[in-house]
MILO-765505 format. One line per 2 residues: number of its first residue (from 1); for each residue x, y, z of N, C-alpha, C. Coordinates in steps of 0.1 Angstrom, whole numbers, plus 2048, in hexadecimal, padded with zeros to 3 digits. Layout:
BEGIN
NUM = X/Y/Z/X/Y/Z/X/Y/Z  ... $
END
This chain:
BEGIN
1 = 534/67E/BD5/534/682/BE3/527/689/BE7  525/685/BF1/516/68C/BF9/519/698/BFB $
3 = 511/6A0/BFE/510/6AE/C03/513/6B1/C0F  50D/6A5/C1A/515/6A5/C27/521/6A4/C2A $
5 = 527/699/C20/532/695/C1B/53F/69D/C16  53A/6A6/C0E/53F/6B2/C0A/53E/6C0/C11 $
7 = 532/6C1/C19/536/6C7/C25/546/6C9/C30  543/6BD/C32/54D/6B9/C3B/55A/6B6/C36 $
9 = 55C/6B6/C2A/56B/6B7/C22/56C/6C5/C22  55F/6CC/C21/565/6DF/C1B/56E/6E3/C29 $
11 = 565/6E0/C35/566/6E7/C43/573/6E1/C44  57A/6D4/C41/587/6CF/C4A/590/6D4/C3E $
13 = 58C/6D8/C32/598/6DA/C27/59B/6EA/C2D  58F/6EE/C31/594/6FF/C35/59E/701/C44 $
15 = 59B/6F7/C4B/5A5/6F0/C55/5B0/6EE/C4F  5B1/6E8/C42/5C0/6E0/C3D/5C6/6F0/C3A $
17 = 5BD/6FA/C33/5C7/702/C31/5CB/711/C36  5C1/70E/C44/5C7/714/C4E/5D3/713/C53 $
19 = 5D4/705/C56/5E1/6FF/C59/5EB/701/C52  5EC/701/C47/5F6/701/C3A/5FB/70E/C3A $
21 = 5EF/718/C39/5F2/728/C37/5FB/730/C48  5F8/721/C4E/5FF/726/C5E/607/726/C5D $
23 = 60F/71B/C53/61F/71D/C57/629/725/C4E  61D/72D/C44/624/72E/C3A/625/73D/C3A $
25 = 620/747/C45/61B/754/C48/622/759/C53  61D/767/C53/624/771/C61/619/76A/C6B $
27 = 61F/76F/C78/61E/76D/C87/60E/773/C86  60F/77C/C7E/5F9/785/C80/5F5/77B/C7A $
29 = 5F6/77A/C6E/5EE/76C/C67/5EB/761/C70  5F1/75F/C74/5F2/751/C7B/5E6/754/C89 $
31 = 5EC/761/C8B/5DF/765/C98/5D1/766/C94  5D2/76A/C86/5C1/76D/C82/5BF/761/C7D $
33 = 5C3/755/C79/5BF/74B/C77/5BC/743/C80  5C1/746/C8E/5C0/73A/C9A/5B2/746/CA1 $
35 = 5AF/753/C9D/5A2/759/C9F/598/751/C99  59B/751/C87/58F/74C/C83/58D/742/C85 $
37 = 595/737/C89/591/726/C91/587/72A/CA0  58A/72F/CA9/586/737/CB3/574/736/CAD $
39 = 575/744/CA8/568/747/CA4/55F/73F/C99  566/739/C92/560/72D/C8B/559/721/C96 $
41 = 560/720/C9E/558/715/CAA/54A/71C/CB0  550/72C/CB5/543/731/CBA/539/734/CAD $
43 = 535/736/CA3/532/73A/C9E/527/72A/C97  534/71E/C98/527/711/C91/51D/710/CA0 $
45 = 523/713/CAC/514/70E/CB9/50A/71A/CB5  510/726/CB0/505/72D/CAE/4FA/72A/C9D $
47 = 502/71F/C97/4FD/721/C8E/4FA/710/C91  4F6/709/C97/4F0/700/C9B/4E2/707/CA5 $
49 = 4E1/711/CAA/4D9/712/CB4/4CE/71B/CA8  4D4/729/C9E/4CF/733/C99/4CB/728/C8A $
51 = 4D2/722/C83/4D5/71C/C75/4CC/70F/C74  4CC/706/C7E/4C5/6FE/C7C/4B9/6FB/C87 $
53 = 4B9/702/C90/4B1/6FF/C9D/4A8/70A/C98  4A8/71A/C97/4A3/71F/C8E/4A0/72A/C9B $
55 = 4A6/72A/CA8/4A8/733/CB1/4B2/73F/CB6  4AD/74A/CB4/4B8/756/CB3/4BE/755/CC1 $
57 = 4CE/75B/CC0/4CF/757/CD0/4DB/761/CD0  4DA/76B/CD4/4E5/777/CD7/4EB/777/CE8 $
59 = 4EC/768/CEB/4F3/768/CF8/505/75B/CF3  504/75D/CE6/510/754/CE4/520/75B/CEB $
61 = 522/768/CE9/528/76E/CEE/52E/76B/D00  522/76C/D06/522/766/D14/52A/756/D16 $
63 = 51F/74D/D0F/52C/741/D0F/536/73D/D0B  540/749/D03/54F/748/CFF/551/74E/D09 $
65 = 54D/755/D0E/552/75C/D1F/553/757/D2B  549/74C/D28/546/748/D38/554/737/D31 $
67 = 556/731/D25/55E/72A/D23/56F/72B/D24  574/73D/D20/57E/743/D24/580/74A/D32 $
69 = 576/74B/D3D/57B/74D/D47/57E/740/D4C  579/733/D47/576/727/D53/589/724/D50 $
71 = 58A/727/D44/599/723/D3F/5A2/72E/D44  5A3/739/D44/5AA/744/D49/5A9/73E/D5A $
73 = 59E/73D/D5F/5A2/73E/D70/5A6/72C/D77  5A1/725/D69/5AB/715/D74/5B8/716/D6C $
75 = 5BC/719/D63/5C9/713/D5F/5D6/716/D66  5D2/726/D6E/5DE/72B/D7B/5DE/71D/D83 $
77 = 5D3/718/D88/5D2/70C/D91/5D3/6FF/D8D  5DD/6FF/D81/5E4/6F2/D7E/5D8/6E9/D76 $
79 = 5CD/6EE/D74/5C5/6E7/D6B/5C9/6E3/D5C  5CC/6D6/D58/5CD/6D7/D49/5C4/6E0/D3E $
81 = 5CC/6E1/D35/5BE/6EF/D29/5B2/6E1/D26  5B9/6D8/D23/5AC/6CB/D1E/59F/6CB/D2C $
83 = 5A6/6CB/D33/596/6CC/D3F/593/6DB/D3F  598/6E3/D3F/591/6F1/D3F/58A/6F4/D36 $
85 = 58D/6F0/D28/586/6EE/D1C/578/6E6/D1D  57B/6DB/D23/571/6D1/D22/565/6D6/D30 $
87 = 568/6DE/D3B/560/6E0/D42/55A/6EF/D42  563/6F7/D36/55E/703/D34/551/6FB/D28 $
89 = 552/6F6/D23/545/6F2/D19/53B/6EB/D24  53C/6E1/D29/536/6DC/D32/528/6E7/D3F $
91 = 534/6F0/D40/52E/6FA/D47/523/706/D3A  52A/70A/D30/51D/70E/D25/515/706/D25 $
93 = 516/6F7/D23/50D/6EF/D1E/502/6F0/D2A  503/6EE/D34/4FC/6EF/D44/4F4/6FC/D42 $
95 = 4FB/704/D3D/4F7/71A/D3E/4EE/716/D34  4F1/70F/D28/4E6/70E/D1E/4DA/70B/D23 $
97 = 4D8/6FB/D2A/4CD/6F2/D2A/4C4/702/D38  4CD/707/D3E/4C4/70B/D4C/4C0/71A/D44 $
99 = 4C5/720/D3D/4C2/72D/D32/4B9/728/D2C  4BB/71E/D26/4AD/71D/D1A/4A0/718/D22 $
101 = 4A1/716/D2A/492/711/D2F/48D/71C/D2B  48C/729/D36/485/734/D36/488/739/D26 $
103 = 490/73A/D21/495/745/D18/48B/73D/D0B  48B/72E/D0A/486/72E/CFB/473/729/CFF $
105 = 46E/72C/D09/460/72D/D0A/457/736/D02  461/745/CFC/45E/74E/CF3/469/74C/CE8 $
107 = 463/74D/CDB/46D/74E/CCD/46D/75C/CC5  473/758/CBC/477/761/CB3/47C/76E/CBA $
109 = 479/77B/CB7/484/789/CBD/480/783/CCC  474/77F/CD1/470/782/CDE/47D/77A/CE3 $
111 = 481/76D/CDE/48F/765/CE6/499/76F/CE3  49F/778/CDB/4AC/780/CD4/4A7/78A/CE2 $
113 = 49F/78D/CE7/4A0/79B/CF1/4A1/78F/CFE  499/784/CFD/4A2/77E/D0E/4AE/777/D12 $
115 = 4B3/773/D01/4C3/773/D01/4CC/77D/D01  4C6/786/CF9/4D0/797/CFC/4CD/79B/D0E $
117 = 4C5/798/D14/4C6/79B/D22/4CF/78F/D29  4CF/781/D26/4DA/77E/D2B/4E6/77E/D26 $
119 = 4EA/784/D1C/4F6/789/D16/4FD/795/D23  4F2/79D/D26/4F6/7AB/D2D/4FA/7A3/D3C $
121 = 4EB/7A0/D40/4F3/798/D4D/4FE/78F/D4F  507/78B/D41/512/780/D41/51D/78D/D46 $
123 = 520/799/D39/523/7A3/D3A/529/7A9/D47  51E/7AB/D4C/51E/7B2/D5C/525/7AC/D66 $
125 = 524/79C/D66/52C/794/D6E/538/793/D6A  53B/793/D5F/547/793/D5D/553/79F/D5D $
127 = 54B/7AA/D5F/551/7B2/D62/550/7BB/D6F  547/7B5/D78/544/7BA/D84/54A/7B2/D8B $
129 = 548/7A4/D8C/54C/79A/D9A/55C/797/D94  563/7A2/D9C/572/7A0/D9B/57A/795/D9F $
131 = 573/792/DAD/576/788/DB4/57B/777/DB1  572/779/DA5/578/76F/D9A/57A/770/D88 $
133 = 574/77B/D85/576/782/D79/583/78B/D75  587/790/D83/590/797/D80/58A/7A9/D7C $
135 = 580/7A7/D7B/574/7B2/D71/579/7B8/D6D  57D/7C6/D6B/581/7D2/D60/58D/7CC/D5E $
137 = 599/7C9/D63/5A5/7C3/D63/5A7/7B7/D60  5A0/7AC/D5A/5A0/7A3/D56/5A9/799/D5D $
139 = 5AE/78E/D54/5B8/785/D59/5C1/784/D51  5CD/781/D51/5DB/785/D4B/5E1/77B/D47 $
141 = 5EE/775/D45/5F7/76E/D44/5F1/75F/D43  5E5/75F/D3B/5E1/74C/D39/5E8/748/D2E $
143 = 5EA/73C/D31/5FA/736/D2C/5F1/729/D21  5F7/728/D1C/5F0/71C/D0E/5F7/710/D14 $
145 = 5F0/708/D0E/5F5/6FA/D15/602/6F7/D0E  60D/6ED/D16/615/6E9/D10/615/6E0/D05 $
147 = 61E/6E6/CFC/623/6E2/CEB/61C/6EC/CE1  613/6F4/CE5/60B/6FA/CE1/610/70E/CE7 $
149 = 616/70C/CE6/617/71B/CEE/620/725/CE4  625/71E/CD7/623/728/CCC/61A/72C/CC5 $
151 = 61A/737/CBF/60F/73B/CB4/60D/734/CAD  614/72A/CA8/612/722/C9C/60C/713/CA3 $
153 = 613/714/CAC/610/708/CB8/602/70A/CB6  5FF/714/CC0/5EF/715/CC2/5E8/719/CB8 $
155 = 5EC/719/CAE/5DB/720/CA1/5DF/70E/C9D  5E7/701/CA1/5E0/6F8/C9B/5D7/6EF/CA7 $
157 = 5DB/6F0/CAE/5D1/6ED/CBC/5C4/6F5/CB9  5C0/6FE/CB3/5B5/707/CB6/5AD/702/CA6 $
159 = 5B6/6F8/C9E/5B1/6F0/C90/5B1/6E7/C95  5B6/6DB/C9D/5B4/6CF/CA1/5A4/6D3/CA6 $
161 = 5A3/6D9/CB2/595/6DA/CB8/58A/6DF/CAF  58C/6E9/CA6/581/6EC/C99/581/6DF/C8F $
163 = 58B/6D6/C8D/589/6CF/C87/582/6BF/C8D  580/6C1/C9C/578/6B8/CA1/56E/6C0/CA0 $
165 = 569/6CE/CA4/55B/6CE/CA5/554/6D3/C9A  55E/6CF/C90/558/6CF/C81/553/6BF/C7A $
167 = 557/6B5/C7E/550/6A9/C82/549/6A7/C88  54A/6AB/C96/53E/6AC/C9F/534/6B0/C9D $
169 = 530/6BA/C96/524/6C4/C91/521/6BC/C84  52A/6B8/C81/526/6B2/C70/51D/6A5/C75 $
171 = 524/69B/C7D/51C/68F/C83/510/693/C88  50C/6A0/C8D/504/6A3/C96/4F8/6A4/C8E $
173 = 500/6AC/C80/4F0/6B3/C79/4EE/6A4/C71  4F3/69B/C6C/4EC/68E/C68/4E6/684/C6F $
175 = 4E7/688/C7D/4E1/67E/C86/4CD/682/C86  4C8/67B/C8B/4BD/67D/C94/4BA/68B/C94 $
177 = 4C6/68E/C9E/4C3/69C/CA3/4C4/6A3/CA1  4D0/6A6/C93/4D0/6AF/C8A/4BF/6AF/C7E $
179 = 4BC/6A5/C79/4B0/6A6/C76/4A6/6AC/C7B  4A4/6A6/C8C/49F/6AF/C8F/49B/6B9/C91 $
181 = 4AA/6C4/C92/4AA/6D3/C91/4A4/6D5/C88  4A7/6D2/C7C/4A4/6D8/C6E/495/6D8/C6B $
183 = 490/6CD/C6E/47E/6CD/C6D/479/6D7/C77  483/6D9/C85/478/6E7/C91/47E/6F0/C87 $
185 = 489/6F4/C82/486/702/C7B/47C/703/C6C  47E/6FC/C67/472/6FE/C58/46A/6FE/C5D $
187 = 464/6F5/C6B/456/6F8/C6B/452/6EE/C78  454/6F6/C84/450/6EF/C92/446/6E8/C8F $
189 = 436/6EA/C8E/42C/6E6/C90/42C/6DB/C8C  431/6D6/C7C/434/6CC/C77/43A/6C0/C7E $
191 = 447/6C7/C85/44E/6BD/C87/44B/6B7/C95  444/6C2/C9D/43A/6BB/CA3/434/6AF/CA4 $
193 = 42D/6B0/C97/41F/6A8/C95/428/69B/C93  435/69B/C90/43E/68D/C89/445/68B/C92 $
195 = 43D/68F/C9F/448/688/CB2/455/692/CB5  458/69C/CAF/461/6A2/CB3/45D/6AB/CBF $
197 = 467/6A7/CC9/466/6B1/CD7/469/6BD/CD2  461/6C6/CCF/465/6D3/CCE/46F/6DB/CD6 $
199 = 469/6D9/CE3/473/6DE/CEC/484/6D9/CED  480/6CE/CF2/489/6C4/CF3/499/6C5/CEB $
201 = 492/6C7/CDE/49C/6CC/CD2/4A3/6D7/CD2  499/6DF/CD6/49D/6EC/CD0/4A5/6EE/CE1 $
203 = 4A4/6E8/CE9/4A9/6EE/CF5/4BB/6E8/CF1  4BB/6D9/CEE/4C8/6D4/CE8/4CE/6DD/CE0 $
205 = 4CB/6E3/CD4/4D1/6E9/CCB/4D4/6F7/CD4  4CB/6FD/CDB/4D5/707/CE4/4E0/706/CED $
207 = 4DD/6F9/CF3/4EA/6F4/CFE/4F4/6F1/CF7  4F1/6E9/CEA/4FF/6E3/CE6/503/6F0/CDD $
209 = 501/6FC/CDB/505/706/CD4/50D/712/CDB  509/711/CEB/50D/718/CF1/51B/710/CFA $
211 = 51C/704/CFC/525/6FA/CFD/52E/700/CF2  531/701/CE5/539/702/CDD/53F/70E/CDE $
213 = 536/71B/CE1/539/727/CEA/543/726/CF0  540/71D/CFE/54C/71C/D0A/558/715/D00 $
215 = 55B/70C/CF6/562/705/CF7/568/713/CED  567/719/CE0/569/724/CDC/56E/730/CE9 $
217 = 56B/732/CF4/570/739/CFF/57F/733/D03  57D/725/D08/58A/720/D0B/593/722/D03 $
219 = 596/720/CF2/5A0/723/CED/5A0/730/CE9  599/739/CF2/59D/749/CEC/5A2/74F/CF4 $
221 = 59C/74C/D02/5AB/74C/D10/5B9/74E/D0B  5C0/741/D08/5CD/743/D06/5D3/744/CFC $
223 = 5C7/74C/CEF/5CB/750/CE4/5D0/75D/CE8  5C6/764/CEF/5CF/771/CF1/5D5/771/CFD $
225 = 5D1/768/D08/5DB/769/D0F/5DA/775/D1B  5CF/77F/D1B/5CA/788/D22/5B9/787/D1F $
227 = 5AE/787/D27/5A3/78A/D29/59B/797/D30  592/79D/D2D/587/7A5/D35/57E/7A5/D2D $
229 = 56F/7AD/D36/565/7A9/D2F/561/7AB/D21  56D/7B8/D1E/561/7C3/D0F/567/7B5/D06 $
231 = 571/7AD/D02/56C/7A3/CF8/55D/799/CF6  55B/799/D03/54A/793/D02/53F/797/D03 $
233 = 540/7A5/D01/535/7B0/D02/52D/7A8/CF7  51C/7B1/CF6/516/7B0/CEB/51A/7AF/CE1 $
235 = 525/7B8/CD9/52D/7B9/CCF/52C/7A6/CCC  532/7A2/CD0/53B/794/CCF/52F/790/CC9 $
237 = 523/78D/CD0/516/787/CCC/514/788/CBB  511/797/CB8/50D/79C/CAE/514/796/CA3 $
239 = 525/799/CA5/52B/791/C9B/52D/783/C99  52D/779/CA0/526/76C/C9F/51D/76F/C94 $
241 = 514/775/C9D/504/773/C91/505/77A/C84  50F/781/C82/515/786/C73/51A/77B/C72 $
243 = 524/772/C74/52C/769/C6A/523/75D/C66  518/759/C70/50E/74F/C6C/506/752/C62 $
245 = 502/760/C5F/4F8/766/C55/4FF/767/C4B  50C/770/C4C/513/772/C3E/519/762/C37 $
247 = 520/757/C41/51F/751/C3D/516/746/C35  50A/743/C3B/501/73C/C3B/4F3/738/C44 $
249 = 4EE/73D/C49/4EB/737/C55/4E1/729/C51  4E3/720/C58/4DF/712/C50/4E6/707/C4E $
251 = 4F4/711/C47/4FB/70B/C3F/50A/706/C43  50B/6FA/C45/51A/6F0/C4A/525/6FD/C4A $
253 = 529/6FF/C40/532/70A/C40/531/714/C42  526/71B/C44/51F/727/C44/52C/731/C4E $
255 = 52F/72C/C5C/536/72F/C65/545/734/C64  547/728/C56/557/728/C56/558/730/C4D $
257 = 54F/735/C45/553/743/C3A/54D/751/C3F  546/74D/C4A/545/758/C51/54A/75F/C59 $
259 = 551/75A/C62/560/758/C6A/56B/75D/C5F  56A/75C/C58/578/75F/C4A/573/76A/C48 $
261 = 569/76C/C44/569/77F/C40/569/786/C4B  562/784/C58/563/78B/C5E/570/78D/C6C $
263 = 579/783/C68/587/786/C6D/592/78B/C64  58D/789/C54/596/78C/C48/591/794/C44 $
265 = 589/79E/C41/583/7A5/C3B/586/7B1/C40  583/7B6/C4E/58A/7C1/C55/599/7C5/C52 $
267 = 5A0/7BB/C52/5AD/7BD/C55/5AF/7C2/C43  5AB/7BB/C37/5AF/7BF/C29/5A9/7CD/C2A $
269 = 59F/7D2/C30/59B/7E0/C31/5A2/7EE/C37  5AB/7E8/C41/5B0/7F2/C46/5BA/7FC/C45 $
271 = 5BB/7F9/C34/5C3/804/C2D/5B8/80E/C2B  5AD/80E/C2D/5A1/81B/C2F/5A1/823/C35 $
273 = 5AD/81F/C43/5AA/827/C51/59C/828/C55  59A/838/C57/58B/83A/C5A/57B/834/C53 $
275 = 582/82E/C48/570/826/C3E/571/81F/C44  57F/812/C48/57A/808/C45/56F/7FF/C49 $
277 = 569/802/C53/55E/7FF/C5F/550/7FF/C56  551/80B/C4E/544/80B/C46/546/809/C3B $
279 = 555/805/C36/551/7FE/C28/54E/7EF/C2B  553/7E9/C3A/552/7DA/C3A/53F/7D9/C3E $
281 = 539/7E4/C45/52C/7E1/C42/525/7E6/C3A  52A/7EF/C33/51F/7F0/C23/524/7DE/C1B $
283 = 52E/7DD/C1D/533/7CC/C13/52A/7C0/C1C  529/7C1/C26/523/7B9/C2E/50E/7B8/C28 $
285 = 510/7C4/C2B/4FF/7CA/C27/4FB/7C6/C19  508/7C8/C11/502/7C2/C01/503/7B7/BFE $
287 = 50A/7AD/C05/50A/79F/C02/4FC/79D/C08  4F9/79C/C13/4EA/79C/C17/4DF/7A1/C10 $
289 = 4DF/7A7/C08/4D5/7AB/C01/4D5/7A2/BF4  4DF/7A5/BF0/4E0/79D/BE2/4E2/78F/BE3 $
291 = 4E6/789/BF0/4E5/779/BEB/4E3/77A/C00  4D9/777/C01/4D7/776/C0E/4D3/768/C15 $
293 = 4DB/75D/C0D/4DF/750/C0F/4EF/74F/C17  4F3/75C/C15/4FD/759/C16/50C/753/C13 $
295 = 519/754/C18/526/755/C08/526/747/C08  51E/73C/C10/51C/72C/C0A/50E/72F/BFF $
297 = 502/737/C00/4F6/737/BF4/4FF/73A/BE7  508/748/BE7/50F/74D/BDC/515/740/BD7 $
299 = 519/739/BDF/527/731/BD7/51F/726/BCF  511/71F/BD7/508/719/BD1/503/71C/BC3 $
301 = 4FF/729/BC4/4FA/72C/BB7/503/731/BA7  512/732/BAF/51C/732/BAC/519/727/B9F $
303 = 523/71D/BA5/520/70E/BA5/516/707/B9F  50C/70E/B9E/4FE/70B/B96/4FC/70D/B8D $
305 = 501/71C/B88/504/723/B7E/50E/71D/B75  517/719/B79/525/710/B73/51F/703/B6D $
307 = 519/6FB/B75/512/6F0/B6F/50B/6EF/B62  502/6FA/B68/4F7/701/B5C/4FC/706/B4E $
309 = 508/709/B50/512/70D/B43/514/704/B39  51A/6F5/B43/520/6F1/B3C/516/6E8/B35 $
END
């Protein structure tokens, strides 16, 4: 089996036993699992935009927001969740292509401080223009689509869609244009010189990462079923960019074990009370130091080691 190949068995087997562990657990379980599907989706556009495009981008937060209000405010109006879904990404994907113009003309921190400014500006709208935000008071009573409107119901609807856009991202990075990414981050100038639109690319890998955003928004609407702004604050951003790094950034799975610690890892801590916050970032801080490949580098070298044994 290929590596790509094996990729894409790890990411749907961790699907299979999401699923499995769903029916077989308490009512929280089942919630923090239909989270880490959630943030597993936001977390591969960000690691298609940061991992292989090779561009920092601390406005991912904003497009789970702008994906969960488009779902929170049509579905009162009799909109199916499948079109709200599909036009809250549609609409990221749009925010991406007209954001990145300006935003990726400068790189490295200089783009991370003009995406952290449109992070704030997403922010502000969303909690000032009530008129359709709802702002401090958010929006209330969004209802999950029918057949789906148990917890168990909905954490497998929220693995059906991670388990398409875990093909979808897999097809993406073996295509053309996944190649592509991967040569503008090792080394633009190069890939340049070998016809690659620099621009071009790197503008795609932001739209179609911020698109995954909105669609990551729509299924978090009616996961909790109540919205306002502070879940999309900066905060939100940051941690994405923790689960891409601790997981891998780069790396096919990188997202989906990043997503796992940092929706499971809290909760095993909270017999700490008052530590636990700073024992999960001194443990965060030492995995980064000591294998700063991240918990897919660890498992590589794991694995390598094992080989090497035998």
């Amino acid at each position: 089996m290929s590596r790509d190949h094996a990729n894409l068995a790890g990411a749907l087997g961790l699907v299979a036993a999401a699923a499995v562990l769903g029916l077989l657990t308490s009512p929280y379980i089942v919630y923090l699992l239909s989270l880490w599907a959630v943030y597993t989706v936001a977390a591969t556009g960000l690691n298609l935009t940061l991992g292989y495009a090779g561009q920092i981008s601390l406005a991912q937060a904003s497009f789970v927001g702008v994906g969960a209000y488009t779902t929170a405010i049509l579905l009162p109006h009799g909109w199916p969740f499948g079109a709200t879904l599909a036009l809250g990404a549609l609409l990221c994907f749009a925010l991406g292509v007209l954001l990145g113009f300006p935003a990726l003309r400068v790189q490295g921190h200089y783009l991370a401080f003009v995406t952290l400014a449109l992070a704030t500006i997403a922010f502000l709208v969303f909690r000032n223009e009530a008129w359709i935000t709802g702002g401090i008071y958010g929006i209330d009573h969004i209802r999950r689509p029918a057949g789906f409107t148990s917890g168990r119901g909905y954490l497998f609807l929220c693995l059906i869609v991670l388990a398409l856009v875990s093909f979808g991202a897999w097809w993406l990075l073996r295509s053309p244009w996944g190649r592509a990414f991967i040569a503008l981050r090792e080394n633009p100038v190069r890939a340049a010189s070998l016809g690659v639109v620099v621009r071009d690319y790197t503008l795609l890998a932001f739209a179609i990462g911020a698109a995954l955003g909105g669609v990551a928004g729509a299924l978090f609407a009616p996961l909790v079923q109540y919205i306002e702004p502070t879940p999309f604050a900066l905060t939100l951003s940051f941690s994405l960019l923790l689960m891409v790094v601790v997981g891998g950034s780069g790396s096919f799975l990188g997202p989906y074990l990043g997503a796992l610690v940092a929706v499971l890892l809290p909760e095993w801590l909270r017999f700490l009370k008052d530590y636990y916050l700073v024992t999960y970032g001194t443990a965060v801080i030492l995995l980064l130091i000591f294998f700063p490949d991240g918990l897919v580098g660890l498992a590589e070298r794991v694995l390598a080691r094992g080989r090497t044994v035998k």
